[in-house]
C-alpha positions as a printed Julia matrix, in Angstrom:
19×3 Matrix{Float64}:
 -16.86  16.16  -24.66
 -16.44  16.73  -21.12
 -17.14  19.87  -19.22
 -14.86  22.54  -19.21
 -15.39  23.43  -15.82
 -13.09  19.96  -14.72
 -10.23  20.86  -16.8
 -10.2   22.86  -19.79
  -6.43  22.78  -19.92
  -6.67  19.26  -20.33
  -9.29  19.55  -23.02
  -7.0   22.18  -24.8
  -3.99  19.82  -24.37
  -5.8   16.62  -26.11
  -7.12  18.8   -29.19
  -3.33  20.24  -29.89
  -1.74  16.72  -29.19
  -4.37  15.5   -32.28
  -3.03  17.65  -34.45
């Protein structure tokens, strides 16, 4: 997982498109 601190909108982003 990478660090929130880069881009946690990013993070957020790839988790919802899985779903």
């Amino acid at each position: 997982m990478l660090p929130q601190q880069q881009m946690p909108m990013k993070i957020h982003n790839y988790l919802v498109s899985s779903l």
